[in-house]
N, C-alpha and C positions, 0 to 999 in steps of 0.2 A: 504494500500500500504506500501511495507516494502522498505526502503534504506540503502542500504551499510553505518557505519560511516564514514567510508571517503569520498563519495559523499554530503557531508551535511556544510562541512567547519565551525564546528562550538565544532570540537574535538582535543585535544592536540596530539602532536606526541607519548608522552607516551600513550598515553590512545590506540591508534592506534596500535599503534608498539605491545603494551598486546595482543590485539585482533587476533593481525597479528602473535602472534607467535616468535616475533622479538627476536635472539639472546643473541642482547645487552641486553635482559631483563632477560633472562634466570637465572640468578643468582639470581635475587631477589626476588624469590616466588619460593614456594615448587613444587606445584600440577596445572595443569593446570584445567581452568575450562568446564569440560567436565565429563559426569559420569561415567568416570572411574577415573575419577581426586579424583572425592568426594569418592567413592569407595573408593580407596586408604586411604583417609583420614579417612574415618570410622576406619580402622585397626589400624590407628595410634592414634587417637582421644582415643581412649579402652586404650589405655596403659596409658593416664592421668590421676591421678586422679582428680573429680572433683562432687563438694559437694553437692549433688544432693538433700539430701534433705533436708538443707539448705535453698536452691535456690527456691524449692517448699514452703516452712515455707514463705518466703519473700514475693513469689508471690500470696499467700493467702492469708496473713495479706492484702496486699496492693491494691487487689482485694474486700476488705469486704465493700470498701464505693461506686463500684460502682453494678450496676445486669451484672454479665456476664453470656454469654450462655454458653447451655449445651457441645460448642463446647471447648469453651474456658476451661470448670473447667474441662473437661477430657486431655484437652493437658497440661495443667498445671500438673494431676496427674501422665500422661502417663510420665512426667521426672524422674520419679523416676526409671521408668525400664533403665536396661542397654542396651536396645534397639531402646532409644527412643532418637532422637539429634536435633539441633536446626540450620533452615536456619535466619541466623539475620541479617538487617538493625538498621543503627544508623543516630537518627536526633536531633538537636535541638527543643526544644517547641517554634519555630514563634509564632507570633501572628499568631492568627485560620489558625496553618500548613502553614504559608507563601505560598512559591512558590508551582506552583501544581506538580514539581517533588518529594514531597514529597512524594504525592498520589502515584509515579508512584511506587518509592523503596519501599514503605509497599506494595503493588499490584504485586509487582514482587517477595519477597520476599515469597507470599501467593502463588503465583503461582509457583514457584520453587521447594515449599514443596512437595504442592500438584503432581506435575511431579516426582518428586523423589521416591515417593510414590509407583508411577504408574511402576517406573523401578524396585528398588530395596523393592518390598516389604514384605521382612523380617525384614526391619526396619520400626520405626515411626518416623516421622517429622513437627516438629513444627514451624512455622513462628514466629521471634520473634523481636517486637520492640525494639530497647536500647535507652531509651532517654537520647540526650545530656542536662540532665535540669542543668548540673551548670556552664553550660555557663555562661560568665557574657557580653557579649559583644552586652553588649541591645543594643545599633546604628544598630546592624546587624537584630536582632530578632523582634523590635520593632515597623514593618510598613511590608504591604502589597499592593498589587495592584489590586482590584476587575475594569475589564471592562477598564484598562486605569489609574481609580483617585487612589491616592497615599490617605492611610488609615494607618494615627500614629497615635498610643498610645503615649503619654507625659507624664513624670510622674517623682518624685525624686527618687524612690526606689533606690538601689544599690546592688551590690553581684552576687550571682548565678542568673538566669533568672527565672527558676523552680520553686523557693523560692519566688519570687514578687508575691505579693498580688493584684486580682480583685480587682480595685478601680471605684470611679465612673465614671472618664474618659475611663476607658476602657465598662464600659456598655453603656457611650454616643456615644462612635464610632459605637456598634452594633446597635444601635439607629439610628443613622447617614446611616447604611449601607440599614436598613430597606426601608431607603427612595428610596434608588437606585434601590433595587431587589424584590419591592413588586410588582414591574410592571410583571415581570416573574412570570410566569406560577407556580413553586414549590419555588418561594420569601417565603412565607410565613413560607415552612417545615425547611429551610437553616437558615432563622431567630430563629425559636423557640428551633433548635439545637443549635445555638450559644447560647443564651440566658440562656438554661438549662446548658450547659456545664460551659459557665465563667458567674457563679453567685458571686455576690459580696464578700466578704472575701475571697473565694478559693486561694488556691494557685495556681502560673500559670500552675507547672506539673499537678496538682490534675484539671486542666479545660482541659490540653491537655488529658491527660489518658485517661481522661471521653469523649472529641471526638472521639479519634482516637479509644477507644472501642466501641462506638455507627456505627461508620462505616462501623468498619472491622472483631466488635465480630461473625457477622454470619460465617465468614471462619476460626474461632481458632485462628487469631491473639492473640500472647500473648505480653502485653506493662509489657516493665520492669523499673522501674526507679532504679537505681544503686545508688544514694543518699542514704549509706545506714549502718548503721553500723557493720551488721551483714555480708554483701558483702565486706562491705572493709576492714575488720577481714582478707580475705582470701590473702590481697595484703602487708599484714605487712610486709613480710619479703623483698618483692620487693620494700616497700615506704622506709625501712630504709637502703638500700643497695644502693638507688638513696640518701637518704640525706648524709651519709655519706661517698659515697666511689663514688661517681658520675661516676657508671659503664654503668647506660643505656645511658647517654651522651656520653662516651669514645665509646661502640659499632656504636651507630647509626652514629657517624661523620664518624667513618672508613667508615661503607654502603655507607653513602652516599659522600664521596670523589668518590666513585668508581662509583656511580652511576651517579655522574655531569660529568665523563667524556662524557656522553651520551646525559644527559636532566637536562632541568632546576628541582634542589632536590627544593621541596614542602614546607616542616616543617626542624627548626632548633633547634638541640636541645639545653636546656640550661645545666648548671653544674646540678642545681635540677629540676627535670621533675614532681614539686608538685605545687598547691598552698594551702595555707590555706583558710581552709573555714568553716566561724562561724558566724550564724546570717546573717547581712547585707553586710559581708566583703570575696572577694574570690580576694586574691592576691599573689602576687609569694612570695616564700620562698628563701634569698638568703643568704648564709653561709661568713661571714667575720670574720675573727682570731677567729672562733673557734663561734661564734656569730650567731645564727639563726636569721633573720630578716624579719618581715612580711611586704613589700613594702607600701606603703604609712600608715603605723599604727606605732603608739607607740612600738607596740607589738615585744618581741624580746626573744631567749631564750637561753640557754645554750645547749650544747649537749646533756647532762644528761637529762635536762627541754624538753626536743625538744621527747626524747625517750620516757620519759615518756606519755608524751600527748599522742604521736603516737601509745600507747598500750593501754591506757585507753579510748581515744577520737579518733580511727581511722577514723571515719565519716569527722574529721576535717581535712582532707587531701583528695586533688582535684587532678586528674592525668591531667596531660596537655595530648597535641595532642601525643607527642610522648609515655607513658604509658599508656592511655585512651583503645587501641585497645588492649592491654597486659590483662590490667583489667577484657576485655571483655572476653575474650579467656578464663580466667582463671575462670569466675564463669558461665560458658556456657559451655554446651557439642555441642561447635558449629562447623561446618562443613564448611559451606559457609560465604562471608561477600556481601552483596549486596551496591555497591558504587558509586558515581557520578568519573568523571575525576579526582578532584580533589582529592578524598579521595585516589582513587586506586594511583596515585603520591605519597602521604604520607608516605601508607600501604607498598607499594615498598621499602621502607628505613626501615622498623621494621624487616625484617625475622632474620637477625642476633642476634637481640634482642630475638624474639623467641627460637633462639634455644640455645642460651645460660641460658635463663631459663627453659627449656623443655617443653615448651608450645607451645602446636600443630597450625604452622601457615593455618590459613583456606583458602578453594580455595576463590579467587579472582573472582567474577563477574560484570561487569560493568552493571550497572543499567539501567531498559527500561528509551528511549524516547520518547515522540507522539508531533506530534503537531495537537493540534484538531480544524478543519477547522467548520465553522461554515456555514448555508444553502447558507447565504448571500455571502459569501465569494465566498465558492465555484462558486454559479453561477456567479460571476464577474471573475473569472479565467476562466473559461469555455468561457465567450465572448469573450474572447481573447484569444480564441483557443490554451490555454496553460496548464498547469496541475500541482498539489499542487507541485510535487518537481522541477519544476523548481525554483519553488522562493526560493530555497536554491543557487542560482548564484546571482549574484548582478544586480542591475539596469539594468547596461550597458549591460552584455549579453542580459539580456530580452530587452532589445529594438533590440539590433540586431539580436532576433531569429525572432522579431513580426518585424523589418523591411525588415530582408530578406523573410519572409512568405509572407510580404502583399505589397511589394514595386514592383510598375510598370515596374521599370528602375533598371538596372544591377551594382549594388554597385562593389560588389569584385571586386577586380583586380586579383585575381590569377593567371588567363593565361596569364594575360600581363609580369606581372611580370616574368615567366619564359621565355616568349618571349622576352623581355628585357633582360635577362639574357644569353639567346642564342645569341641574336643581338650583344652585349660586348663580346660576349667571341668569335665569329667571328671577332670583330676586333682585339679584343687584338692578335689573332694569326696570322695575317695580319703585323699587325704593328711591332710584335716581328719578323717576317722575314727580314723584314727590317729593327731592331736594339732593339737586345734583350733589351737595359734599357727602350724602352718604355712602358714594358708589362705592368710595376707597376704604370704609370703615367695612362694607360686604365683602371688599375685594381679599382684605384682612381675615375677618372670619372666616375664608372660600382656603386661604394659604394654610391657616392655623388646623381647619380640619381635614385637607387632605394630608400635611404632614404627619397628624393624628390617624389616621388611614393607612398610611404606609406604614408604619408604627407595629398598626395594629394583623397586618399582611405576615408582616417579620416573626413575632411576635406565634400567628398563626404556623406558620412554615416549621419555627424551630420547638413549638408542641409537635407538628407532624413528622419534624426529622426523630425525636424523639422514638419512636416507634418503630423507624429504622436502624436500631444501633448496629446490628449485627454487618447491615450493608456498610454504616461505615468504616465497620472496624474494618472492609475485607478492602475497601477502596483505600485507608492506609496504610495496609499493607503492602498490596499491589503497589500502589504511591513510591514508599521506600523501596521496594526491590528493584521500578523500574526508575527512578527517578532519584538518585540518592544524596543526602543535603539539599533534597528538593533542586537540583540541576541537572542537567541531561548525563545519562550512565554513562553517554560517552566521553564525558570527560573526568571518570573515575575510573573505571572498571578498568583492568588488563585484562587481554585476549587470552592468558594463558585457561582462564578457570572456562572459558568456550572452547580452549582447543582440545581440552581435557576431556569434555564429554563428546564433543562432535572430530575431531579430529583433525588433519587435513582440511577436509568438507568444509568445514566451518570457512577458513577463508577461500575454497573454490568460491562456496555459495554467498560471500562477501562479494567476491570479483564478478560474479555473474550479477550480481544484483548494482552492480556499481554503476552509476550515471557518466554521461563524458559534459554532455555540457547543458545536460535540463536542468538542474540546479534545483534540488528538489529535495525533501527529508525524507528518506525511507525509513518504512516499519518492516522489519522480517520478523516473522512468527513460523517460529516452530511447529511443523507438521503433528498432531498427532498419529 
């Protein structure tokens, strides 16, 4: 079952207003997202350079520790032609992929290829992962939610996230999880995949890679990690025009001035849009009298000192939220960007940034939703003669859909109330013939007792909800399982506690159900 996003209440006004076409947005992105949109961007995309084989060289070397298939090392090769471009998603390395919207943007990204494919096939297209691995913001990356229980890693490390090292607390969590999902029917295949991917010493990209390649290698997923020296070679001339002349901060505030006239702006930029990054340390770079300064470090450098590094040691330099997407653009012959709400808000405040560096801004795509209903579920929605999208309304509606369905006695007041309203407004015209200042003293008693009417409706309904307890203990249920902290399961739940009962299947039947560019929230329900 497919729903409208705006029937779902659970998407920002920007994100909507993109969807929708909306005016006020019209300035902040190039190409709409539609295949004539990307089309367009094919012709403009040709006219960048961009370092193809390079990009290839990276994605070899970085390929040689895991087996990729034969899917994989021919779209890898296929970047070398000038025919050949890239649909890309970008995520953090969660623990084991955190939330299962993660699944859903590599899944949709694979399917948007593969549709583009099918349109325009004079070209070739490649799904491609970007991993955000130097994140450092482990509070965020560092816990998941299989079935409900909260699963953290604990640990000292520090720095990028990518960079932290398998420890043995993170093998006892997979330990730990065992116990949960060996009860499930494919517990055991979900276990021995985590197990093989984060084995002890790895790094955490190098455990992520190795998932999300064992996944999604059957469809040519290609994962990129951008930690990279040879990659970050290509953004020298944009890292040292941000530390010394702090132009991508002067662009993006103008955007986005323009763009809070409308919506709340996402990302703020800072004067440098770097951080440094070396070993266990990824912190901001901030310029005083001439002074480069590494934020919580000793570490500090002259201009000169600062230049140097940044020609010699490129790697050692992080692009924050507002360069990061520039980055991308610039070592990608990419086309599309596949994004949650949040990102697309961001992305909205860069195109100026783009085109002041001639780098081709990509269509915008908002990323699939599902929420996937489980047998159990489903048949407790069904006793109660209701259906998965209703419980995107709140409690209250669903009690008053299941009490006006199932209630003996006549709640509404609707026709009273306009019989009420006729009755007043026969006097008021009564009384005003015989002295116009009374009309407003009737108009007065006409307010006082229909607000005493509504009152008394309320008043009615929650005597009659009363009657239904049993219904709504079953609709808070349902509520919490499928909706949890009352926010969509997709951005709690990990995929593991679904791969565990259903298998494989589960994400076949994800990519069979995936959208490319209807844009639309699916409901997948469990077959009884």
């Amino acid at each position: 079952e497919h729903l409208p996003y705006d029937q779902t209440n659970a998407f920002s006004k920007i994100a909507l207003d993109y969807l929708s076409g909306s005016e006020d947005l019209r300035p902040f992105y190039s190409l709409p997202p539609t295949v004539k949109g990307i089309e367009e961007t094919i012709q403009r995309k040709k006219q960048q350079a961009v370092n193809r084989r390079k990009l290839v060289e990276v994605l070899q070397d970085q390929y040689q520790s895991v087996s990729a298939t034969d899917e994989v090392k021919k779209n890898i090769e296929s970047l070398l032609s000038e025919n050949t471009f890239t649909v890309c998603t970008a995520h953090q390395p969660n623990l084991f992929t955190g939330p299962l919207y993660f699944v859903y943007k590599v899944l949709h990204t694979i399917k948007l290829a593969g549709f583009l494919k099918e349109q325009l096939p004079q070209y070739h297209f490649v799904p491609v992962y970007y991993m955000g691995s130097e994140d450092a913001d482990f509070a965020e990356l560092n816990h998941t939610y299989v079935d409900g229980k909260k699963i953290e890693w604990k640990k000292e490390q520090t720095g990028a996230v990518g960079r932290m090292i398998v420890d043995s607390t993170l093998i006892q969590l997979i330990n730990e999880l065992e116990g949960q999902l060996l009860t499930e029917a494919n517990g055991k295949e979900v276990i021995d995949i985590l197990h093989r991917c984060y084995s002890e010493g790895k790094t955490i990209q190098a455990a992520t890679f190795e998932l999300v390649n064992e996944l999604y290698g059957q469809w040519g997923l290609i994962v990129l990690i951008p930690d990279n020296p040879a990659l970050k070679a290509e953004m020298m001339d944009v890292f040292e025009d941000d530390l010394f002349n702090n132009t991508s901060s002067q662009i993006v505030e103008k955007t986005s001035e323009n763009l809070e006239k409308h919506y709340q702006v996402q990302a703020n930029p800072r004067e440098i849009n770097l951080f440094y990054l070396k070993d266990h340390i990824r912190e901001r770079i901030e310029e005083k009298d001439g002074w480069y300064s590494i934020l919580n470090t000793e570490l500090s450098f002259t201009k000169e000192e600062i230049k140097k590094e940044l020609q010699e040691h490129p790697e050692r330099f992080s692009p924050n939220v507002i360069l990061r997407g520039l980055f991308q653009e610039t070592i990608l012959p990419n086309l599309a960007f596949i994004g949650g709400g949040g990102e697309m808000a961001y992305w909205l405040q860069l195109k100026d940034l783009f085109d002041h560096y001639k780098v081709v801004y990509p269509v915008l795509v908002l990323r699939n939703s599902f929420l996937v209903i489980e047998e159990k579920w489903n048949q407790r929605i069904q006793k109660l003669d209701l259906n998965a999208a209703d419980f995107f309304k709140d409690e209250n509606e669903l009690m008053k859909i299941i009490v006006t369905k199932n209630s003996q006695n006549k709640i509404a007041l609707n026709g009273n109330f306009e019989k009420a309203e006729a009755f007043y407004e026969q006097i008021r015209i009564q009384a005003e013939a015989v002295d116009k200042t009374l009309s407003q003293y009737v108009t007065a008693i006409k307010t006082r007792s229909l607000k005493d009417l509504e009152e008394l409706e309320k008043k009615m309904l929650r005597a009659e909800k009363r009657k239904f307890e049993y219904q709504q203990r079953q609709i808070q249920k349902i509520k919490e399982a499928l909706f949890p902290n009352d926010g969509l399961q997709e951005r709690v739940e990990n995929f593991s506690w679904f791969y565990a009962k259903w298998g494989s299947r589960f994400i076949e039947e994800l990519y069979r159900n995936s959208l490319a560019l209807e844009q639309e929230f699916t409901i997948l329900v469990e077959e009884s």
